[in-house]
C-alpha positions, 0 to 999 in steps of 0.5 A: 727696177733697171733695165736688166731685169726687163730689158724692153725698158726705154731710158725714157720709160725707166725716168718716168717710172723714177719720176712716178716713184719720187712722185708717190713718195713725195706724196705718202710724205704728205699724207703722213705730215697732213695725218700727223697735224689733223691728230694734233688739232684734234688733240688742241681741238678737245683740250679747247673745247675741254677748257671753254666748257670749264670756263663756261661753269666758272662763269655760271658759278660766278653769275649765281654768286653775283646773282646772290650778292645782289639780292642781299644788297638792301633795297633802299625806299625813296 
């Protein structure tokens, strides 16, 4: 806006009003870096969780094989 479209505007006013617009700016450029990094972590987040419930299973499976091993070790009677 400048002064010529509403002549009634102070100098000091239309520098606020720029303040007020660099500020707003300033603050949807935020709001987008913040939207774009939560997306990401939820993106490391899922993958993450994805990863750990695989490792989970392989850990299980290896247990029940070790389990198994185990049991067919030949008790020896003292």
């Amino acid at each position: 806006m400048t002064r010529q479209d509403f002549p009634h505007y102070s100098a000091r006013m239309e520098a606020e009003l720029k303040a007020l617009e660099d500020k707003l700016a300033q603050f949807v450029e935020i709001n987008q870096r913040l939207r774009d990094d939560t997306q990401r972590l939820r993106q490391e987040l899922a993958s993450t969780l994805h990863r750990s419930k695989q490792l989970e299973e392989k850990i299980h499976a290896a247990s029940d094989r070790l389990e198994q091993i185990v049991k067919q070790i030949p008790v020896e009677e003292t």
